[in-house]
N, C-alpha and C positions, 0 to 999 in steps of 0.2 A: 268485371267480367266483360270480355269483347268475343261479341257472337259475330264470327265471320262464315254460317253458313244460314243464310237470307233464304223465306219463302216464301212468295209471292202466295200461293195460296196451299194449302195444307190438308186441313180436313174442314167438311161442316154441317152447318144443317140447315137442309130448304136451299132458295134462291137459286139453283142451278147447281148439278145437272138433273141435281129431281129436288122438288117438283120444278115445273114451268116456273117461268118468272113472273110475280106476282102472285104464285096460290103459296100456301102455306102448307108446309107437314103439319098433319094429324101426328104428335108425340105419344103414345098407349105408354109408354116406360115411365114407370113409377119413379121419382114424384110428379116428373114435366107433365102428367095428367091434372093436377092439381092446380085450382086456379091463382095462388100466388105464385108459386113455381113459370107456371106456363105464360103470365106476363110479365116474370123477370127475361123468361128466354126469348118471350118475343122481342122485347127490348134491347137484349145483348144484341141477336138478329140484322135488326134495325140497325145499330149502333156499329157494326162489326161488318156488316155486309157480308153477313151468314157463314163468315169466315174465321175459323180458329188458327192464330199464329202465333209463333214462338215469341214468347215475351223477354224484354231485354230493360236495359236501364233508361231505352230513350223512346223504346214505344212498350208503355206500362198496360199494355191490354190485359186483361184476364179474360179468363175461358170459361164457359161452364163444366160442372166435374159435379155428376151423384155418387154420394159415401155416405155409409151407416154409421151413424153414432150409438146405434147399439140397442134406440127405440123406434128411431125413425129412418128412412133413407131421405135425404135432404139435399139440394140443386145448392151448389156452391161455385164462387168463382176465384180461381185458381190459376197461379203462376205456371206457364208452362215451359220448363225448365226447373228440374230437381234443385232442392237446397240442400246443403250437409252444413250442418255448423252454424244454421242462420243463416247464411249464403248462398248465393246458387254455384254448384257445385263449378271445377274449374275444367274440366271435359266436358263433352258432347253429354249432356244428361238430359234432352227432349226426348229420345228415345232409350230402350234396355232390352237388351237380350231377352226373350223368355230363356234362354238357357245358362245366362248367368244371374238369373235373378235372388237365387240362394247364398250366391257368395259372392258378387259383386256389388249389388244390387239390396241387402236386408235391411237397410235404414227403412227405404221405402215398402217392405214388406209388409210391415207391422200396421199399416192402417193405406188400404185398397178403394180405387175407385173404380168408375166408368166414364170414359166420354162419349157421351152422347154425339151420333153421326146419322147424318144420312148419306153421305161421298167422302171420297179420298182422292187426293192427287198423288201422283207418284209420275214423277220424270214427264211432265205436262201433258198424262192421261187420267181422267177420272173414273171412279171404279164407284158403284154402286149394289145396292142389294133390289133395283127398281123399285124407288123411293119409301123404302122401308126403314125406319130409323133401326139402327144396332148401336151395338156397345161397344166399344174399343177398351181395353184392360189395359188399368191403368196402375201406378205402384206414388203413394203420395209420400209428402213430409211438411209437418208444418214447421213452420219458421219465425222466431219473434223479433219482431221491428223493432230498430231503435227509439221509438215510442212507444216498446213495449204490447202495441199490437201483434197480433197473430195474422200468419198470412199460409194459408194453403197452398203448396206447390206438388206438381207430377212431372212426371215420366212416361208416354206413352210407350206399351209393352209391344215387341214385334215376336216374329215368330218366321219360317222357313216357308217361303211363298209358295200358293197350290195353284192350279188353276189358269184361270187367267191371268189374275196377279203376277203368275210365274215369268210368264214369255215378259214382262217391262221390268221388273226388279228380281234378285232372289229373296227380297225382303217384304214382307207387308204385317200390318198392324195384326195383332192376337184379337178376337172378335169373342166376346163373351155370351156362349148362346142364353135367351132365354129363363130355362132353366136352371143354369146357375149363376145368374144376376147376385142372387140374394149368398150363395155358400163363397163370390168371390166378394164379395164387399163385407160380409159381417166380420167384426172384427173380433170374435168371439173363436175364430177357426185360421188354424195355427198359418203361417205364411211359410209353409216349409213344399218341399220338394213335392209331396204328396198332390197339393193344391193344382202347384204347376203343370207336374204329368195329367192331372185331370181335366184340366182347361184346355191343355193344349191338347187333347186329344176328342174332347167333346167340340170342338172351334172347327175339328178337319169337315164335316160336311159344308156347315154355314159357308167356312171361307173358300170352300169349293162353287160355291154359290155366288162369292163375288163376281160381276160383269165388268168390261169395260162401258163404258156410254159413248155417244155421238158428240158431246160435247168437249169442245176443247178446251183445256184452262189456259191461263195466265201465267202459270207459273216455269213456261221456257224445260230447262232440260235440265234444274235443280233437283235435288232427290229426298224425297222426305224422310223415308227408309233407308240408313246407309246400311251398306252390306255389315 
């Protein structure tokens, strides 16, 4: 696979542009409340420079990503970039339509996540919810290693930009309110059209909610969101 669209910086959580540099987000979202959870993420943090980017064959990052196994919701780290087949897929699959996700997109229907954010960059402005961690909706697949390991891979879900969002891209990430955290991750509730209409229509005030910040990112005039 040759990923020829590079992003300096993406989404993430803490470290700038909320909070300040050096305090830490308070995480409430189940499980990052949870004291092994909450020192695995501080560690990716640390390790990652509070930054989620798309993962390739020569920089093997993973992301963090909470999904329901059906008893528990559990803080996993995850290939970002879609697999089909054990593979990552051979198109743009960091990102998915929310409006083809039923027929483009079903691999990854069948078993849902969330990435955990406090910012986004998009075309080197960043957008927050002032320093409130959200959800970004996610579509997974897992993947088995030629060692026969298991490897978790996503797709961050976008959706038709509101807001402030609007005026820098027509694209920005699907934002999972709150209250259905738990109906879009259990994997017990079917991944069809019904779901979609309902998220994307519960997602209009939050993402209305999105700001831009004062801070500038790193990431120049690449676009995380493509149209």
């Amino acid at each position: 696979m040759s990923i020829r669209w590079i992003v300096c910086a993406s989404y993430g959580l803490g470290g700038g542009p909320y909070p300040s540099d050096g305090e830490e987000p308070e995480f409430d979202l189940s499980p990052l409340d949870e004291q092994v959870p909450a020192q695995q993420l501080a560690e990716w943090m640390s390790e990652q420079n509070h930054a989620a980017k798309i993962t390739g064959r020569q920089a093997r990052n993973l992301n963090p990503l909470i999904i329901d196994e059906g008893d528990h919701r559990r803080l996993k780290f995850a290939w970002w970039w879609l697999h089909l087949g054990d593979r990552p897929a051979k198109f743009n699959a960091f990102n998915s339509r929310a409006e083809s996700l039923t027929s483009r997109w079903k691999a990854g229907m069948k078993q849902r996540g969330i990435a955990p954010a406090t910012w986004y960059v998009e075309k080197g402005q960043s957008f927050g919810l002032d320093g409130d961690a959200f959800a970004l909706a996610a579509i997974t697949t897992t993947a088995t290693q030629p060692d026969g390991s298991t490897l978790l891979t996503y797709s961050i879900v976008t959706r038709a930009a509101v807001g402030e969002a609007a005026d820098v891209h027509p694209r920005m990430p699907l934002i999972v309110p709150r209250d259905l955290h738990g109906h879009w991750l259990h994997p017990g509730v079917p991944g069809d059209q019904n779901l979609v209409d309902e998220v994307l229509a519960a997602s209009e005030d939050i993402s209305r909610g999105i700001k831009r910040t004062d801070t500038a990112s790193d990431s120049g005039s690449h676009t995380l969101f493509p149209a």
